[in-house]
N, C-alpha and C positions, 0 to 999 in steps of 0.2 A: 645683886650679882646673881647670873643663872646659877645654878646647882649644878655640877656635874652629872654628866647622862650617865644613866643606867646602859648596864651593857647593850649595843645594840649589832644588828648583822652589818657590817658595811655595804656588802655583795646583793644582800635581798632588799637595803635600800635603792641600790643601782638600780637592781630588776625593775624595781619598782617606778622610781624616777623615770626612766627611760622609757617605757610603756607610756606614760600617762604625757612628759613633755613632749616624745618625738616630733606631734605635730607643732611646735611652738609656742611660745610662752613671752608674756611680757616681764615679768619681775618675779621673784620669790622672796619671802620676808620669814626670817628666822627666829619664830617667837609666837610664846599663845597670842589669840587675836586681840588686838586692841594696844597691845605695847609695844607705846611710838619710840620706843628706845631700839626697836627690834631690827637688828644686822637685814639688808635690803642688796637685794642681787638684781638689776635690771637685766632684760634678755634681750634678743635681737629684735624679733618680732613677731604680732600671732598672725601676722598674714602669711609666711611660709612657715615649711617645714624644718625645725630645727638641725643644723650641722654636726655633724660629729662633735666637731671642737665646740659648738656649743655647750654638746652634752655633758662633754667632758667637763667643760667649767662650770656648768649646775652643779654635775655631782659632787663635785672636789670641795661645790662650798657648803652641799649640802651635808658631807661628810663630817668638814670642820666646824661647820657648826653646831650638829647634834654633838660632836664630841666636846666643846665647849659647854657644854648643857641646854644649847637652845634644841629642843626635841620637836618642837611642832611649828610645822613648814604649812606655809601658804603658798601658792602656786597659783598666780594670775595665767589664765591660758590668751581669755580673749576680755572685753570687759564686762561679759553676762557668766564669765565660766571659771569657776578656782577648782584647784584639788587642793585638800587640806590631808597630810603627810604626818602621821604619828612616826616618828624616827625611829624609836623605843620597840614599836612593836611594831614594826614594818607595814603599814594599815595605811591604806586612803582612801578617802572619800572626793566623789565629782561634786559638786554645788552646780545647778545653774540658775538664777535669777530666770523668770518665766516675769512676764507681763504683772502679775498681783505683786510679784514682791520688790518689782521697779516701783510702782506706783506708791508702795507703802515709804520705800527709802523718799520718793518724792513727796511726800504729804496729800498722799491722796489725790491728787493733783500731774496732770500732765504739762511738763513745761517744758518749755526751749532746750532750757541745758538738762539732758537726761543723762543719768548713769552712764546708760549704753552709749549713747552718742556723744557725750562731750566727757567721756570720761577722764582721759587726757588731760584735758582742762581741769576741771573738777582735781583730780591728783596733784596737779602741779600748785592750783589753791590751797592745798591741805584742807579740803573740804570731804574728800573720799581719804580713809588711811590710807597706807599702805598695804595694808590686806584686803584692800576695795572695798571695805564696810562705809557707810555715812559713819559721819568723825560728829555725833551727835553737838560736842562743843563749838560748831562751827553751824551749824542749821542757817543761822542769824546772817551771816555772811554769804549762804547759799541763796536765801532768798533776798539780798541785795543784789547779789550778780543776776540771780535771775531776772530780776525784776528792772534794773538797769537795762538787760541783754532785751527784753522783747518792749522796752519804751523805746531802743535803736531801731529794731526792725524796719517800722514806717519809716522811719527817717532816711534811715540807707536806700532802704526800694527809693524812695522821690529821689535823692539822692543823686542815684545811679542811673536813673531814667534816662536814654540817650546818650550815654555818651560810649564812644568807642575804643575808649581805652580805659585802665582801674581807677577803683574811686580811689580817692585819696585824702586819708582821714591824718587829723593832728591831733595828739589829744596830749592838752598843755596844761603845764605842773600837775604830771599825772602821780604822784605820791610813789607808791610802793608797783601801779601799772595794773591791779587786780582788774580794774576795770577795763583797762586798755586792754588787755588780753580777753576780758569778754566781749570786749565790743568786736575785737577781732573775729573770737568763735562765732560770732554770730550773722557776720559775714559771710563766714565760711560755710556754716550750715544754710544760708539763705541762697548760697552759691555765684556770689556776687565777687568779682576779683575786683580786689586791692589793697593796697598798702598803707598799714599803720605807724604811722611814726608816734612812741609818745617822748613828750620832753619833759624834764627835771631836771632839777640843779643839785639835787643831792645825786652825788657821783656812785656811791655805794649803793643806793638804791635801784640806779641804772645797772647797774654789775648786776645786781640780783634778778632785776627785769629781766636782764637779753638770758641769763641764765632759764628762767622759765621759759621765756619765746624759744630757746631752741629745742625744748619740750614737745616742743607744737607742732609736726610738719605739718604742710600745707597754709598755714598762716602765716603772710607776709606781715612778719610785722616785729617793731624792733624800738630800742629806744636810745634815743642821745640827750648827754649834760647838757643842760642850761637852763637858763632863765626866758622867758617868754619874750624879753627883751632883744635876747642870743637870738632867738629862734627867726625873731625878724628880720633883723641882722643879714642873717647866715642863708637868707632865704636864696633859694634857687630862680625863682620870676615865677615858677611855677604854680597855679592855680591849686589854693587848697578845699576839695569841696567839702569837706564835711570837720568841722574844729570842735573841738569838744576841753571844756575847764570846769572840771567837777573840782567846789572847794576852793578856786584861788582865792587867796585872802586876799581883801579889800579893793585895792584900783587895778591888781592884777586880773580881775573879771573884766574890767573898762579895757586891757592890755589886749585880752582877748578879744572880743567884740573888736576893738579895732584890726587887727591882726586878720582877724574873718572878714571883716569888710573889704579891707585893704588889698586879699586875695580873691575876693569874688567870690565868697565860700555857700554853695548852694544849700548848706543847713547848718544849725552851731546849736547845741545845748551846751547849758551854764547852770551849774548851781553853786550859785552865789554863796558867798560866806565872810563872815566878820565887815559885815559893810561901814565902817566907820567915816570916809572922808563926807558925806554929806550930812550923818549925824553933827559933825563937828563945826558944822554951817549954820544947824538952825538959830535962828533968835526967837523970841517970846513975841515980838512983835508981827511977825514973817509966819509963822502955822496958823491953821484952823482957829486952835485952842491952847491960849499960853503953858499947858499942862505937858504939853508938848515936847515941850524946848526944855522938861527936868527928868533927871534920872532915866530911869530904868526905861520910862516912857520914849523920853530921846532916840533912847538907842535903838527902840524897837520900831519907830516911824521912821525913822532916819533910813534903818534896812528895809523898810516896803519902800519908802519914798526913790529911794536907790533904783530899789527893781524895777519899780512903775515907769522909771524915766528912762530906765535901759529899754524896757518892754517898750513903750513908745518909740524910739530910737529905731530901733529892730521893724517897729510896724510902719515908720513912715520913709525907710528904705525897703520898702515892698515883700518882706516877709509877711508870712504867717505863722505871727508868733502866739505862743499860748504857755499859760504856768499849769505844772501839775505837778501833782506829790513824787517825789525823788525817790524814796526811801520811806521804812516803818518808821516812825518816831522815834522807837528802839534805837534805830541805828544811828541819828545823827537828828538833834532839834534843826538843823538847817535843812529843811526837808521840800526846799524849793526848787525844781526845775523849769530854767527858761528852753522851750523848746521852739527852734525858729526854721523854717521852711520856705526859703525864696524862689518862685515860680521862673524867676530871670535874675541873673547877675545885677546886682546895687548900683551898676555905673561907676561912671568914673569920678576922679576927687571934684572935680566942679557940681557934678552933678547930686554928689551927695550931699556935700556940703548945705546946698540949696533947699534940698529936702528937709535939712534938720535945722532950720532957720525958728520954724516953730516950734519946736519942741526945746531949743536952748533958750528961745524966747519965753515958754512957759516955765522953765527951772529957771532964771532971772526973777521973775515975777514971786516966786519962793523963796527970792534971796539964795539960794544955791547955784553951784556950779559942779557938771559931772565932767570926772576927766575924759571919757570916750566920747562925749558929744564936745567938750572943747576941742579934742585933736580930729574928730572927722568934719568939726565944722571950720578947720583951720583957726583955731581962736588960742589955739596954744602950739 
């Protein structure tokens, strides 16, 4: 519980607020730095100058809350600029982040999502507090977004290559959307228009999404229930070029890949996860090496044998596809990305089908069968 405040001037706070916000402010947070428990005032914005009735509803809270006992005020101006507001002793200081101390919040390292530029974002991940410090518990997650955000870049520019209207990105059974919204910013920053849809079936977690998307101006991008299933369904006719399924468990990645094909999707990353239905295929007689087809072994050739036949799949509908690290190990042992790049639209259902004659032909030959090649080669 705060401690009640020591007396303070209400009037020489005013002064003081008023001087330092007039030009605009993003947020105020009421509390020493670091406690996320700490009472949070958003503002209009730092692109203009703050309004009267702005000011007035700064000071009113920042009145009420030094007189609750929270005494020390943080004041986001812009996202390189705070004033920090002893209440108690009517005192503030300017902060600006200068280039060395970006770099240090970034690890040394210049990346995609900067402080400055994707702060926004960053905030809305709980990756920056609310007093715009690095949220040092969250590092781990920063450098997944990051690292996610510039494995899309190539992707989006090919992507986007000629066409004259926005790209148009799906990103299916997007979890919690952390990522759907980086993929977004990184769009944005790339300065490429388009619209992100991500889809889920957990309903509360889409409430949460569209709640951070509207966080975000200038990124289109938004999220609706359902299952990958739905998504198909529900589909508009409309050409999806760029599908993205970080994570679907098991045939739900086969859901995807087909879903992409089906739309003519000019790129699709996958990273695979809990691949079981082809583990569940093998026999002792049917692998390499009967050692195969036990335990712990099964499981883990069953998940490359998986990938390898989607990879094939992907390459012999005229992509160019490639696997590369997802993520730090840290963050998730499924640390696989299929990343797929098609120089021209897959054709149409006869024509795919055609193409994937050998490659169902070689998972036969293994005694297996993958759902995404039995439904594009018509065989389910």
């Amino acid at each position: 519980m705060p401690r009640p405040a020591d007396t303070f001037d209400a009037r020489r706070l005013e002064r003081l607020m008023r001087r330092h916000l007039a030009g605009g402010w993003m947020r105020g947070v009421f509390a020493a730095a670091g406690d996320a428990r700490a009472p949070v005032l958003h503002g209009p914005s730092a692109a203009r100058p703050a309004s009267a009735e702005d000011l007035d509803t700064a000071v009113a809270a920042a009145v009420a809350a030094a007189t609750a006992g929270h005494g020390r005020h943080t004041w986001i101006l812009d996202p390189t600029t705070r004033v920090r507001i002893d209440a108690r002793r009517c005192k503030a200081r300017r902060l600006v982040r200068d280039e060395a101390a970006l770099r240090r919040m970034m690890g040394g390292k210049d990346r995609l999502l900067r402080p400055d530029r994707s702060f926004a974002l960053l905030s809305v991940l709980e990756i920056l507090r609310p007093d715009g410090a690095l949220d040092l518990r969250a590092a781990r997650k920063y450098k997944q977004v990051e690292h996610f955000a510039a494995l899309c870049r190539p992707v989006f520019a090919a992507a986007a290559a000629g066409l004259d209207r926005p790209l148009r990105v799906v990103d299916l059974a997007c979890g919690t959307g952390h990522l759907t919204l980086a993929a977004a910013e990184a769009l944005y920053l790339e300065g490429i228009e388009a619209e992100v849809l991500g889809v889920e079936r957990d309903g509360a977690r889409v409430a949460a999404a569209n709640e951070k998307a509207a966080m975000l101006p200038g990124r289109r991008v938004r999220f609706e229930a359902g299952t990958i299933e739905d998504a198909a369904r529900a589909g508009d006719g409309r050409d999806a070029d760029v599908v993205v399924a970080l994570h679907a468990c098991d045939t739900a990645t086969c859901d995807a890949i087909v879903y992409a094909v089906e739309r003519r999707a000019r790129a699709i990353l996958l990273a695979p996860c809990c691949q079981a239905e082809v583990a569940a295929q093998l026999e002792r007689g049917r692998v390499p090496v009967p050692a195969l087809a036990d335990g712990l072994l099964r499981a883990e050739f069953g998940a490359v044998l998986t990938d390898a036949l989607r990879t094939e799949l992907l390459r012999a509908l005229g992509y160019d596809t490639k696997t590369v690290p997802f993520a730090h190990g840290t963050h998730t042992s499924k640390n696989l990305l299929i990343r797929a790049v098609a120089p021209a639209a897959p054709g149409d259902r006869a024509s795919v089908a055609a193409r994937l004659a050998p490659v169902a032909a070689r998972a036969r030959a293994l005694g297996v069968h993958l759902r995404s090649i039995e439904r594009l080669a018509g065989e389910r």
